[in-house]
Phi, psi and omega in degrees: 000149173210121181272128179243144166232169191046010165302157164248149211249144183238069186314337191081327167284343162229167191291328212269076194327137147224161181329095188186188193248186195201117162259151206249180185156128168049069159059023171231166190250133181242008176195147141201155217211162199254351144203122162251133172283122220286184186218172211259139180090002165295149164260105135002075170231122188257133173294356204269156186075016157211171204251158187252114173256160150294164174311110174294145191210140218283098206273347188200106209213162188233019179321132177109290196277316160240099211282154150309155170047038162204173190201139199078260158297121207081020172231087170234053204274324181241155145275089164277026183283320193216160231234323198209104183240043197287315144357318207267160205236107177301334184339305212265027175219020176246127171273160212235303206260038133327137196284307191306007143251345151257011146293319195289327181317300167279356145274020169064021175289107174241357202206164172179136175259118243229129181184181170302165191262191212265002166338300195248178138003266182230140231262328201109173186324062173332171152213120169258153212225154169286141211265035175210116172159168152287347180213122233268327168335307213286320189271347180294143164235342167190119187204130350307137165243348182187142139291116174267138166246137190246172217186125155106222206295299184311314161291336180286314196267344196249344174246328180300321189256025146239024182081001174251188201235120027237144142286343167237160166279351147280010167244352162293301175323292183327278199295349170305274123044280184320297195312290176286010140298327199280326177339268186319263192340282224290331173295342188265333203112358167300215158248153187182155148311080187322307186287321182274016182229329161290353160296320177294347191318296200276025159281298193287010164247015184059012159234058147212141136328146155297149179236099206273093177273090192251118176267289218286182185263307173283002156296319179300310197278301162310291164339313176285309169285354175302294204289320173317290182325309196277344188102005216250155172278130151300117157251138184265085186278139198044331131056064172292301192255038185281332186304345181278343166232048184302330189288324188287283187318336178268357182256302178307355156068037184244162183272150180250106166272125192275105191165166352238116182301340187261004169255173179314160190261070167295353185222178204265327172324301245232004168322309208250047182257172244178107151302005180267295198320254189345308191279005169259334162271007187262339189269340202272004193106004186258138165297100210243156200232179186247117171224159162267343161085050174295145008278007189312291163257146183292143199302338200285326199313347222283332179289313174315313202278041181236303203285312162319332193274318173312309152337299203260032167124325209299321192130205141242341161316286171319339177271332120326313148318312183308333203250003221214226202309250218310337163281332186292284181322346232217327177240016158060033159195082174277315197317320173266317198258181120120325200203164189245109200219125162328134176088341171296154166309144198268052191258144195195156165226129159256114176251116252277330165213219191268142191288330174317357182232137206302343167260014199254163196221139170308144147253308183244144174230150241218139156225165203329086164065013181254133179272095195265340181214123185233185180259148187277173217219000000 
């Protein structure tokens, strides 16, 4: 057992922080309480004078998957061979021993939804996966959790100009468009490709999204309408110009993840990206989550990009929410993660003051009741 005491606690389910202990048990959080008393052989970490989160999360990261310090081998980030890969499983390419979790660690980084880039059509399998072990079987919280599709520059650019299809964004739209029909049929009972067509169950049984990488405002706009058409759930990952449609996205009732505002404007998609953006759709009603999209930006950065965004309108709740509770929801596994709520998984960051602010320091980071990274002393 591990008791943290005297913290002040930021459930993320109230606005309102308070004073109290907290009890870890069997890798769960199992009491809390404005004083609990220890028992004997518990451990002991006193908190006072900092403040205590859920474990924060990445809603959209290639951790793992375009690995650090290496170049060519460890960059398995795309299949750039065919265009529509639904099939490929972030599961079987992510290392664990990437130096970049354990940046993440200290930075009070504890979950991530974790997956291929954005190279094809449809990219393959997200996961999210918990950001401490050796062996990502050991680290999964949810796999498959979204398909990815991509959408705009990336696909165009990785196929078009070698002459195959798509060279357009109505020939990206086709193939998505193709995939799910071979889909839809085999599940309605049709004819389909079995193994390549058995992947989508759990998109088209509703419980994981298409995971949509959308910049431009009509990108944004074909995605919704793709999911619509088919019936399917959505996420709007990075959604660079949603502050221009903020009102259409908040009537389509998809959630937005946001990112990654701190890296450079390389491309032309990516002109008007904006650290405004989160906070003008979390005001129009849309559920908006955070990402660094690592390595674009490094994943430890997730607290920086909350705080510019909180800065640039959002707030600073929402913008803790963005990074906690509401990216937990937005990547469908709030039931475990996200808030510090008797029976959730005992994942935490204690920090010495708010992490929005640019001097505060992890002291400790807490995965299923485990102290996996603390501060020297």
């Amino acid at each position: 057992m591990l008791l943290i005491q005297n913290g002040l606690l930021f459930t993320m389910e109230d606005e309102r922080p308070r004073r109290g202990d907290l009890l870890i048990q069997e890798g769960k959080i199992a009491k809390i309480a404005e004083s609990i008393p220890p028992t004997e052989g518990m451990q002991i970490f006193n908190a006072a004078s900092m403040q205590v989160f859920p474990g924060f999360i990445d809603a959209h990261s290639h951790i793992g998957i375009c690995e650090e310090r290496t170049s060519g081998q460890g960059d398995e980030s795309n299949e750039g061979t065919n265009p529509q890969t639904p099939c490929m499983r972030a599961i079987d390419a992510i290392n664990p021993m990437d130096a970049a979790f354990h940046n993440a660690l200290a930075a009070g980084i504890t979950g991530a939804m974790v997956g291929p880039g954005s190279a094809n059509a449809i990219g393959g399998q997200f996961a999210f996966i918990k950001l401490h072990g050796r062996r990502i079987d050991d680290m999964i919280v949810l796999a498959p959790a979204a398909i990815k599709i991509a959408f705009g520059e990336n696909p165009m650019t990785n196929y078009g100009t070698n002459g195959n299809m798509p060279s357009t964004r109505m020939g990206i739209a086709s193939l998505i468009r193709e995939e799910l029909f071979l889909a839809r049929q085999y599940f309605e009972g049709g004819d389909g490709k079995a193994f390549a067509t058995e992947c989508y169950r759990d998109l088209f049984e509703g419980r994981i999204p298409l995971k949509a990488h959308v910049h431009r405002a009509d990108d944004i706009f074909t995605a919704i309408r793709i999911a619509k058409e088919f019936g399917l759930g959505l996420t709007l990952d990075h959604c660079t110009e949603g502050h221009l449609i903020a009102e259409e996205i908040a009537e389509s009732g998809f959630p937005a993840i946001v990112g990654p505002s701190l890296a450079s404007r390389t491309k032309k998609e990516v002109s008007l990206s904006d650290f405004k953006t989160p906070g003008i759709l979390r005001k129009k009603g849309v559920p908006v989550a955070l990402t660094t999209d690592h390595p674009v930006s490094r994943i430890q950065y997730l607290p920086l990009c909350a705080a510019l965004a909180a800065k640039e309108g959002m707030g600073e709740w929402d913008a803790l929410r963005a990074i906690t509770i509401d990216a937990a929801r937005i990547c469908r596994v709030d039931h475990r993660i996200g808030s510090l709520t008797v029976g959730k998984d005992a994942d935490l960051c204690i920090y010495s003051g708010s992490p929005l602010e640019i001097a505060s320091s992890v002291c400790a980071t807490i995965i299923n009741g485990v102290i996996v990274w603390a501060r020297q002393a």
